[in-house]
C-alpha positions as CSV (number, residue, x, y, z in Angstrom):
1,X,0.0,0.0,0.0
2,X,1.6,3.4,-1.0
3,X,1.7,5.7,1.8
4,X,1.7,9.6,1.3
5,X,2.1,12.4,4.0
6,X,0.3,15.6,3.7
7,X,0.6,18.9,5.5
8,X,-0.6,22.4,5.1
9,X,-0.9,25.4,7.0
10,X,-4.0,27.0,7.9
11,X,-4.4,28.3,4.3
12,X,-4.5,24.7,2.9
13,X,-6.4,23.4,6.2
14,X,-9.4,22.9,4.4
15,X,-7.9,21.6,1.5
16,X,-6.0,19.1,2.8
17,X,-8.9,18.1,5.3
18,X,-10.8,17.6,1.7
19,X,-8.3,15.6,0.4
20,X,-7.5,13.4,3.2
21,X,-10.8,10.9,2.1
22,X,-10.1,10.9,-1.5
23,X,-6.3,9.9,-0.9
24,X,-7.8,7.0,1.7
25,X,-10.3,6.3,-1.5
26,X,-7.9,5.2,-3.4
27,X,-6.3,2.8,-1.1
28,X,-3.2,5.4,0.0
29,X,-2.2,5.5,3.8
30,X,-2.2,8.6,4.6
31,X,0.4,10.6,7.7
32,X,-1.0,13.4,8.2
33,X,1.9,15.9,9.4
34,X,-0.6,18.8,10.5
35,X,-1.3,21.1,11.0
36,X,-4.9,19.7,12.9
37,X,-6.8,23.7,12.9
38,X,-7.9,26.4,10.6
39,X,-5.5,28.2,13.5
40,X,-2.7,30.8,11.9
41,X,0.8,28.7,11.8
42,X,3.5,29.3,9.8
43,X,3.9,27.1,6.5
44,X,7.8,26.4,6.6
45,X,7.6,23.5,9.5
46,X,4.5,21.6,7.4
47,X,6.4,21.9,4.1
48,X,9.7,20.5,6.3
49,X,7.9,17.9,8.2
50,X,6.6,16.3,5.0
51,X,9.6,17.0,3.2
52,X,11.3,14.7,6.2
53,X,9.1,12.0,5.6
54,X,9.3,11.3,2.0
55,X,13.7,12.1,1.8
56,X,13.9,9.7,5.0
57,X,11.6,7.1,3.2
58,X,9.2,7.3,6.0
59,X,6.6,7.9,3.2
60,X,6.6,7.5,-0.5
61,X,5.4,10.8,-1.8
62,X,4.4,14.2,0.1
63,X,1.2,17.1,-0.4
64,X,2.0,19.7,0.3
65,X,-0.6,23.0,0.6
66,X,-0.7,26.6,1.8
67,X,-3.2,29.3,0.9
68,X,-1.2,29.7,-2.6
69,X,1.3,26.4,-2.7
70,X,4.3,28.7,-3.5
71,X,5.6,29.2,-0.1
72,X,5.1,25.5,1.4
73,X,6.3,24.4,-2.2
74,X,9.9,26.2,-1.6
75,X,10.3,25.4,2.3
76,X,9.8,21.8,1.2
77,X,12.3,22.1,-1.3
78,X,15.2,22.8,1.2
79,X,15.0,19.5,2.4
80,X,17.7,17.7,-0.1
81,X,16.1,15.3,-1.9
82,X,12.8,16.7,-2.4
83,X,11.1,17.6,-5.9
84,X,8.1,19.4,-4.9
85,X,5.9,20.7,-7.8
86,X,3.4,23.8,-7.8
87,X,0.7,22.4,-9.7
88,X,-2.4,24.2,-11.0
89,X,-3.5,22.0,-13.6
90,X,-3.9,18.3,-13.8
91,X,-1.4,18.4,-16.9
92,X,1.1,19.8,-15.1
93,X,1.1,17.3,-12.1
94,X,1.1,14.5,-15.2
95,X,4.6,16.2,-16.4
96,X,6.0,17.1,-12.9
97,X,5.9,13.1,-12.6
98,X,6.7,12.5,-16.0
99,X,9.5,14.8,-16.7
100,X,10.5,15.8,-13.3
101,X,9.7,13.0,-10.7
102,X,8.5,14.9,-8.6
103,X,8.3,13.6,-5.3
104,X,6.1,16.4,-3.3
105,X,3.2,18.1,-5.1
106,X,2.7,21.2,-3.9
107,X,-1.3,23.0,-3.8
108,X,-2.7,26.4,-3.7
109,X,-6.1,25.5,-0.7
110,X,-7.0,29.0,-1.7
111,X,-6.9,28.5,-5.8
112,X,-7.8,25.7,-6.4
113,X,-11.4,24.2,-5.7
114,X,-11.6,20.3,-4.1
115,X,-12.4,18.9,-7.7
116,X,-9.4,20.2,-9.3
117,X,-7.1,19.2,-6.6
118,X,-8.2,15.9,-6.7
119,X,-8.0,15.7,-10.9
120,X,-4.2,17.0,-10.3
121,X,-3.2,14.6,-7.6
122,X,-5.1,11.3,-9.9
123,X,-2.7,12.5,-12.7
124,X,0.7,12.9,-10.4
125,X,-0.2,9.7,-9.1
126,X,-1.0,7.6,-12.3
127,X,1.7,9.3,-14.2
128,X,5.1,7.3,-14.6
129,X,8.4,9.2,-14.4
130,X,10.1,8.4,-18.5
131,X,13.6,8.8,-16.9
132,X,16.0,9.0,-20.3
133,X,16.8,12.4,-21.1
134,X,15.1,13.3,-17.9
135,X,17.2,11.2,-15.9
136,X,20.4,13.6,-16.3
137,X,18.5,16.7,-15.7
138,X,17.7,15.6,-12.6
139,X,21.1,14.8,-11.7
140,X,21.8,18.1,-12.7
141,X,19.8,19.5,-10.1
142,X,21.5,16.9,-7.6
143,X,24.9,18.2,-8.3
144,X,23.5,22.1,-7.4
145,X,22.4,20.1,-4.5
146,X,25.4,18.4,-3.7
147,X,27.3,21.3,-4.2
148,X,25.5,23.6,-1.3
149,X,25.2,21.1,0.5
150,X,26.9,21.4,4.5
């Protein structure tokens, strides 16, 4: 059984509360990694915490959300290993899995309505990742990992 973690902030509370069914519908465990309120928190520790669970293999993918997906999208991508992916459109969730691998997909609670969410993550997770050509761009962006690594 695949398991996923999600986390959002207070803008992507409702979302993600939304999502949490549809994920279970289609036989994903899901860790939730909070936050548990519509409460004001800041977005950095939820796109961390899941970005945690997926690079340690705790999980095998991460959602991310916040009121716009941008900000939880680049917290989450400090953690090295993570590929998250704004995604607006259920195409572009196809080719952040398909091109890019993405590992985290990354949502805007406050753009995007339930319906579309849900078409974007079906798409990320039926897509396969074509590796080839894609393959060394990605370690591309490992090496600019690599290298700033501490």
């Amino acid at each position: 059984m695949m398991k996923i973690a999600i986390g959002s902030d207070h803008g992507g509370y409702e979302l993600k509360q939304a999502l949490i069914p549809f994920l279970q519908g289609r036989d994903i465990e899901v860790a939730d990694a909070g936050t548990h309120s519509a409460d004001s928190v800041d977005y950095p520790a939820f796109g961390e915490a899941v970005g945690l669970l997926v690079a340690h293999g705790e999980v095998d993918a991460g959602i991310v959300i916040c009121g716009t997906g941008i900000g939880i999208s680049i917290a989450a991508n400090k953690v090295p290993g993570i590929r998250a992916a704004l995604v607006t459109t259920p195409q572009m969730a196809e080719l952040a899995k398909q091109h890019n691998n993405a590992n985290i997909l990354a949502l805007g609670g406050r753009l995007l309505t339930v319906e579309t969410a849900e078409a974007c993550i079906a798409a990320w997770l039926d897509a396969e990742y074509e590796g080839g050509r894609h393959q060394r761009r990605l370690e591309l962006i490992t090496a600019i990992e690599d290298k700033f690594s501490h």
